[in-house]
Residue frames as a rotation matrix with the C-alpha (Angstrom) as fourth column:
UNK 1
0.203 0.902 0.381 16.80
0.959 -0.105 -0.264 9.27
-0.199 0.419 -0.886 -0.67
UNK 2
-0.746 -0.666 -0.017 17.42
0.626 -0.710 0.322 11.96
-0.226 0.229 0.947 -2.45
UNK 3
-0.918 0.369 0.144 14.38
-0.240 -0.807 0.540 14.87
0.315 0.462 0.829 -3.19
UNK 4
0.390 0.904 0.174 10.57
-0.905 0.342 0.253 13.73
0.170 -0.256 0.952 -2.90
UNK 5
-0.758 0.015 0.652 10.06
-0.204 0.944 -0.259 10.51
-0.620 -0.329 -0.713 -1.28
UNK 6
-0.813 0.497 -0.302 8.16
-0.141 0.336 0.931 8.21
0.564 0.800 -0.203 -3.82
UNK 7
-0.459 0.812 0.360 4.56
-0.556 0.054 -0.829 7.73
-0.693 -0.581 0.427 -3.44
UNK 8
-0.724 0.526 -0.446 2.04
0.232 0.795 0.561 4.92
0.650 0.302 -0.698 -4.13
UNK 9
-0.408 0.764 0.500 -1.17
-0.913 -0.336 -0.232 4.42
-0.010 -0.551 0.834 -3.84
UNK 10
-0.712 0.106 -0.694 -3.18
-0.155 0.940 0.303 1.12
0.685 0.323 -0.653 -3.33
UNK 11
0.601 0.797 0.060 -6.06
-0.569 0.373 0.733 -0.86
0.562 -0.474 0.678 -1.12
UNK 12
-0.525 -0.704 0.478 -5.03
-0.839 0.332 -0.431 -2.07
0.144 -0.628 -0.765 2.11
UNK 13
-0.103 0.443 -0.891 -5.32
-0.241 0.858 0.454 -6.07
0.965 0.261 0.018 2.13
UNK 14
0.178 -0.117 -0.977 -4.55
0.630 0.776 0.022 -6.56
0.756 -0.620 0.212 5.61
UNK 15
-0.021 -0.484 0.875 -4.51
-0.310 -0.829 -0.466 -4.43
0.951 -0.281 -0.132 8.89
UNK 16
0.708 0.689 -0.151 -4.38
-0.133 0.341 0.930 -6.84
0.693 -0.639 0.334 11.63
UNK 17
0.016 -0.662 -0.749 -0.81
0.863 0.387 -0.324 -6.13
0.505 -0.642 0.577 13.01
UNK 18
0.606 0.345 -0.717 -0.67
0.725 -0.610 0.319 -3.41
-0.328 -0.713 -0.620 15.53
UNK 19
0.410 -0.297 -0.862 0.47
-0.293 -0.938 0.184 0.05
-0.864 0.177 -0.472 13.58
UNK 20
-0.923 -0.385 0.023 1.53
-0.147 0.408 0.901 -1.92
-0.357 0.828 -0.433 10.49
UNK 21
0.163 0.986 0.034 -1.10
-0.276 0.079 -0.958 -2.24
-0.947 0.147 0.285 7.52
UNK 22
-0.580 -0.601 0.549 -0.10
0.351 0.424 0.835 -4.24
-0.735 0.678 -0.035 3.81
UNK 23
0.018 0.362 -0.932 -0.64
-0.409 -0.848 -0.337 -2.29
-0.912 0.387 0.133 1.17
UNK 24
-0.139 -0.111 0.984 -1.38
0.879 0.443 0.174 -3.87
-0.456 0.889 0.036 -2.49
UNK 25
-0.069 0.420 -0.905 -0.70
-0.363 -0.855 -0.369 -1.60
-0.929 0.303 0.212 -4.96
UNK 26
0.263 0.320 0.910 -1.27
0.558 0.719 -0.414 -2.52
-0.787 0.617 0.011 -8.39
UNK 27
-0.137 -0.361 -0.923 0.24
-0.464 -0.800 0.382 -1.03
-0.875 0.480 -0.057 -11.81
UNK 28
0.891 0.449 -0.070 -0.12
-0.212 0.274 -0.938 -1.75
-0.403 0.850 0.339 -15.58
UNK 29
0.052 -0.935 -0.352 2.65
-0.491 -0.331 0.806 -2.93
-0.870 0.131 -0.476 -17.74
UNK 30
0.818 0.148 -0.556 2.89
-0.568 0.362 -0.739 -4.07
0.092 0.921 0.380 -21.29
UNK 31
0.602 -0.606 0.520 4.54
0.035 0.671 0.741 -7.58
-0.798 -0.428 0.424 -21.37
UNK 32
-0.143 -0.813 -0.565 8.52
-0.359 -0.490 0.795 -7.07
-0.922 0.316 -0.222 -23.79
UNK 33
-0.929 -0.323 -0.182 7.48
-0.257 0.207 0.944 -9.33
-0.268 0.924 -0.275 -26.37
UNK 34
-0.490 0.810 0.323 3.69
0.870 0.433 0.234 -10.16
0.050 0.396 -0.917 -26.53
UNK 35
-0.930 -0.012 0.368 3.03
0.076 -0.985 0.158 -6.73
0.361 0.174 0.916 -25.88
UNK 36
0.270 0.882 -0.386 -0.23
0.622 0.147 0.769 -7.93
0.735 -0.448 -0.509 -24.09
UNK 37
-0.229 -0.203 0.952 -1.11
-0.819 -0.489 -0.301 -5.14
0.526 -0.849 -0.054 -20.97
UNK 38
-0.074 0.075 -0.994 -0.76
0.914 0.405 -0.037 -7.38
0.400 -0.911 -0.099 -17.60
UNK 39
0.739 0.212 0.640 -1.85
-0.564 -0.326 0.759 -6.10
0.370 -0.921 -0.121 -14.01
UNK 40
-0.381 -0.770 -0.512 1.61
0.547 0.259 -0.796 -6.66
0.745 -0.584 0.323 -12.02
UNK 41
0.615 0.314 0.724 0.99
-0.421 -0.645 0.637 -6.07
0.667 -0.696 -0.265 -8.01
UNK 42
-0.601 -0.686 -0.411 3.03
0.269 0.310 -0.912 -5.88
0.753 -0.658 -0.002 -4.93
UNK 43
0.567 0.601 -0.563 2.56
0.703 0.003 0.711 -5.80
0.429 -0.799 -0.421 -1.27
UNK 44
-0.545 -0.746 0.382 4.27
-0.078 -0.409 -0.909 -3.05
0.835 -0.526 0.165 0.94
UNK 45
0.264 0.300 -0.917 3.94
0.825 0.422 0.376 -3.22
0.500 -0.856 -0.136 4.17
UNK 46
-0.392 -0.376 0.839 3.51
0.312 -0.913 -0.264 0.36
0.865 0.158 0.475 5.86
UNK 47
-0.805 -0.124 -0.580 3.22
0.577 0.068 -0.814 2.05
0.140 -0.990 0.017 9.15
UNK 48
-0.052 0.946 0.320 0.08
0.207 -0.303 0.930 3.33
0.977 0.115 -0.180 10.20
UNK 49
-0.865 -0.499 -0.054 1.25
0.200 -0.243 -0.949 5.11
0.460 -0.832 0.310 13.66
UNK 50
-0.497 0.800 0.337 -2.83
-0.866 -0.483 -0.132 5.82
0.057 -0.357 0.932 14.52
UNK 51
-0.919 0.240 0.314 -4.27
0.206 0.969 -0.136 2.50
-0.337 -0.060 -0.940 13.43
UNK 52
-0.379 0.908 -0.180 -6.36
-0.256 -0.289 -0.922 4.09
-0.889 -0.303 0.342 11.60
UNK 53
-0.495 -0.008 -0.869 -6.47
-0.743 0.522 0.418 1.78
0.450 0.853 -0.265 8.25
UNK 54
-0.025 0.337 0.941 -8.89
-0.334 0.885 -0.326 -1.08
-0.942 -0.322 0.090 7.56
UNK 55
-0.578 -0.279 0.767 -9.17
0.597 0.496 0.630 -3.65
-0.556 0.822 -0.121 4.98
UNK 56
0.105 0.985 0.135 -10.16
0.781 0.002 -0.625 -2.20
-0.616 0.171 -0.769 2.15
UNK 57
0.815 -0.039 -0.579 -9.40
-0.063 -0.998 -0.022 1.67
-0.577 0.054 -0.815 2.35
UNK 58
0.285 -0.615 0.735 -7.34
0.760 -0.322 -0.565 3.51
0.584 0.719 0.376 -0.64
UNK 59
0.648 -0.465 -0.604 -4.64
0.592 -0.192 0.783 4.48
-0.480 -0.864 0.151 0.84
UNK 60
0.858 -0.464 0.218 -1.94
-0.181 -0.672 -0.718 6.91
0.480 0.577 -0.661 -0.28
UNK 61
0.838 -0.512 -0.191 1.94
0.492 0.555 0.671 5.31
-0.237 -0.656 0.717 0.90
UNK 62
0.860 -0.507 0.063 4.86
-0.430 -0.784 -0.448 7.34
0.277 0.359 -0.892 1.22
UNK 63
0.494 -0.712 -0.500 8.80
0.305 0.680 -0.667 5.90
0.814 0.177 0.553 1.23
UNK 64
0.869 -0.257 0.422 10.41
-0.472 -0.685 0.555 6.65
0.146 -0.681 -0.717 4.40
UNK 65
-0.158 -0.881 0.446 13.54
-0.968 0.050 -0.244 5.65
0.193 -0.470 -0.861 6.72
UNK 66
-0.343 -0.062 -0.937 13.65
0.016 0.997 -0.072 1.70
0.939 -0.039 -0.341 7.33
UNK 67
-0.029 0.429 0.903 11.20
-0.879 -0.441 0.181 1.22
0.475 -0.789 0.390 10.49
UNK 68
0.562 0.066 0.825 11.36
-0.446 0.864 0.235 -2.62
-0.697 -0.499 0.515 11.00
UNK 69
-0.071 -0.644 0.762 12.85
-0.048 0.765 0.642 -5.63
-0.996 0.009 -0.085 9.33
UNK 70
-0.589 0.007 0.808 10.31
0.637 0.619 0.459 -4.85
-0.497 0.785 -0.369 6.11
UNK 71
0.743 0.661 0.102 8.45
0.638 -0.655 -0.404 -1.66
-0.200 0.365 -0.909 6.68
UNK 72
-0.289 -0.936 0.199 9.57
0.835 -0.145 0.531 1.11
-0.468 0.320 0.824 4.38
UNK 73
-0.635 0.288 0.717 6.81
0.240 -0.809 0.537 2.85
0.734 0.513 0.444 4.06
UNK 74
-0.791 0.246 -0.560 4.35
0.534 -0.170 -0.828 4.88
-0.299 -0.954 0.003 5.83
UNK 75
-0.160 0.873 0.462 0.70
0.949 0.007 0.315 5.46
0.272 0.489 -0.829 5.44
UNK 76
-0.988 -0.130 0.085 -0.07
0.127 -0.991 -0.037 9.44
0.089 -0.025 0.996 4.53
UNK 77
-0.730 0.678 -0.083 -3.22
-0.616 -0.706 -0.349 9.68
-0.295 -0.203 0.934 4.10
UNK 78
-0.421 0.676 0.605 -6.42
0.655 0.688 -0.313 7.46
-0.628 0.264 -0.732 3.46
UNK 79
-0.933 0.167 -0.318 -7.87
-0.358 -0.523 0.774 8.67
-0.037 0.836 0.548 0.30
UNK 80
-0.016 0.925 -0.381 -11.23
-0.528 0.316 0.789 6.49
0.849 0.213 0.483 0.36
UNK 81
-0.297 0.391 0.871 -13.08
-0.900 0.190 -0.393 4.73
-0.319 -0.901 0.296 2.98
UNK 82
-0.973 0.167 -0.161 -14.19
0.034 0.791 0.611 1.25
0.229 0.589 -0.775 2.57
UNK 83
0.012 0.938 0.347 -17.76
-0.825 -0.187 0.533 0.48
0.565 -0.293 0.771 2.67
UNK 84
0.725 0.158 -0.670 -16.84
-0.111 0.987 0.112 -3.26
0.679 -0.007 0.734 3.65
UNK 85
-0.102 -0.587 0.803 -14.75
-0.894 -0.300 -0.333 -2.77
0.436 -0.752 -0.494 6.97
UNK 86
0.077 -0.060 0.995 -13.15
-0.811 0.577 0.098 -5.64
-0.581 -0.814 -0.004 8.47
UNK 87
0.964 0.224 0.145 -14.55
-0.120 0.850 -0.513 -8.13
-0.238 0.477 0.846 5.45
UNK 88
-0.189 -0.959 0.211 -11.64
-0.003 0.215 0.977 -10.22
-0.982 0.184 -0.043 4.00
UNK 89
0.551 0.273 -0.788 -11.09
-0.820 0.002 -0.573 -10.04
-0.155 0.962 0.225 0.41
């Protein structure tokens, strides 16, 4: 990694492992030949060293050092509360 570490932002779908919270983030992209805009999302899976993420919350995810088998990122900062804590989506 070379300069800033990338950031993403997104809504955490899932925060029921212990310090680990999945992060959907979601982006726009016009498809090469129908030019139609699509919604393309991924999951990351990011560390959350407080446990203080629930489902829901806009989150703000920053790239870091490999921490497990799949986390690569790590949760900076919660940008929004949910109102709907806990609810599955």
């Amino acid at each position: 990694m070379k300069g800033q570490p990338r950031e993403l932002v997104g809504t955490v779908l899932s925060a029921k492992m212990d310090k680990t919270a999945v992060v959907q983030v979601e982006r726009r992209a016009r498809h090469p030949v129908y030019e139609k805009v699509l919604r393309l999302r991924k999951k990351y899976k990011a560390h959350d060293e407080e446990n203080r993420c629930r489902t829901g919350d806009l989150v703000r995810i920053v790239e870091s050092r490999p921490l497990s088998r799949e986390k690569r990122w790590r949760v900076e900062e919660i940008l929004e509360r949910s109102e709907l804590s806990g609810v599955r989506r």
